[in-house]
C-alpha positions in Angstrom: 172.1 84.2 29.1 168.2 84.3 28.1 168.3 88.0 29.5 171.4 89.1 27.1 170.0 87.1 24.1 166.7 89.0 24.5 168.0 92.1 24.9 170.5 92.0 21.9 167.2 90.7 19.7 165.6 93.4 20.8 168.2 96.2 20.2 168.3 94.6 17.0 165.1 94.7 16.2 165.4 98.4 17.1 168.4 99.1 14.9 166.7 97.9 11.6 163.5 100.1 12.4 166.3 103.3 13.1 168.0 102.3 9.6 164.9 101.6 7.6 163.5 105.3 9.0 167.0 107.1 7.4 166.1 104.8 4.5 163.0 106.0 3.5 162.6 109.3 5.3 163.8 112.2 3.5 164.7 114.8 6.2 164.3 118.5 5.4 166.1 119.8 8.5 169.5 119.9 9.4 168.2 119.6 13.1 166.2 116.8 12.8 168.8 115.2 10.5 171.9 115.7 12.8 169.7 114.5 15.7 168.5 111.4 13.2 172.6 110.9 13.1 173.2 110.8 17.0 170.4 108.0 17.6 172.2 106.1 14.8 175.5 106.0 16.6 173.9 105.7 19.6 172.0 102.6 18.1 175.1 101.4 16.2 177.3 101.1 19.3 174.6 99.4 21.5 173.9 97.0 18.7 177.9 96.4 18.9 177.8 96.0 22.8 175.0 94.0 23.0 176.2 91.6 20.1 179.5 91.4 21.3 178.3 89.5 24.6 176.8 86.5 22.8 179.8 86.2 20.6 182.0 85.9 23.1 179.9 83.3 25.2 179.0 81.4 22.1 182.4 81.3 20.9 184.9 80.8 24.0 182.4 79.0 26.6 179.9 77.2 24.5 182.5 77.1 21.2 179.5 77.5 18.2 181.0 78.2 14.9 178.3 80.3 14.2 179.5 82.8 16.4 181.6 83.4 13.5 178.3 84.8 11.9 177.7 87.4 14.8 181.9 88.6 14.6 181.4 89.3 10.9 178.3 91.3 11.5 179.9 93.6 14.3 182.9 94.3 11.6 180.7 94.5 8.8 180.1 97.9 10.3 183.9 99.4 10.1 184.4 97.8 6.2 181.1 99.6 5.1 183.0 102.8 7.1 185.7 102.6 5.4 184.1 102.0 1.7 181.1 104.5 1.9 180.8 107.2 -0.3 178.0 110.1 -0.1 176.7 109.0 -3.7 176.3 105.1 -2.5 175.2 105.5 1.0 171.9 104.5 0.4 173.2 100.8 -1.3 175.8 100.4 1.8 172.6 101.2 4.4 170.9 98.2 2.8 173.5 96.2 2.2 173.7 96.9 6.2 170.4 96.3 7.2 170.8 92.6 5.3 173.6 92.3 7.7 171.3 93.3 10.9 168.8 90.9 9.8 171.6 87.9 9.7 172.5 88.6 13.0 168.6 88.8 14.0 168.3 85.4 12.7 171.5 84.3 13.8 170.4 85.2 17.7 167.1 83.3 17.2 169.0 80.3 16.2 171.2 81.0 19.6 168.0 81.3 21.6 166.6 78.2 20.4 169.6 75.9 20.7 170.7 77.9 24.3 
């Protein structure tokens, strides 16, 4: 379990460094911008994968309600989705990033008590 808590920290970790780059980066190129996109869906659905294992295990095995936490931080993903706009996508990618660092610190919390 150390080895999947680690790893999900860690992609984490690298998924609020990938949003906090399209935060404050203003890309000139449609290249560089498109490719920008695909490591963010590449980083989005590793982020899910990876956080999806520790919610389960925390949830069904070792039954921690703050599992709960981790669930509502994997779907917080499809309800900004479905609410984005192109005029408030910069608000939702913060109000996102507060949502990556709640799971962060929700994992160090499971890697303390585990």
């Amino acid at each position: 379990m150390y080895i999947v808590l680690i790893s999900a920290i860690i992609v984490n970790i690298l998924s609020i460094i990938m949003l906090l780059i399209g935060l404050l980066y203003n890309f000139k190129q449609p290249k560089n911008k498109a490719i920008y996109g695909y490591l963010i869906a590449g980083s989005m659905i590793l982020y899910i994968v990876t956080l999806s294992l520790p919610l389960i295990f925390g949830l069904l095995i070792k039954h921690y309600i703050y599992s709960l936490v981790l669930f509502l931080c994997i779907i917080s993903h499809f309800i900004i989705g479905k609410i984005v706009k192109h005029e408030t996508l910069k608000k939702y990618t913060v109000v996102q990033i507060i949502c990556y660092i709640v799971s962060l610190f929700t994992l160090f919390l499971n890697f303390i008590i585990y």
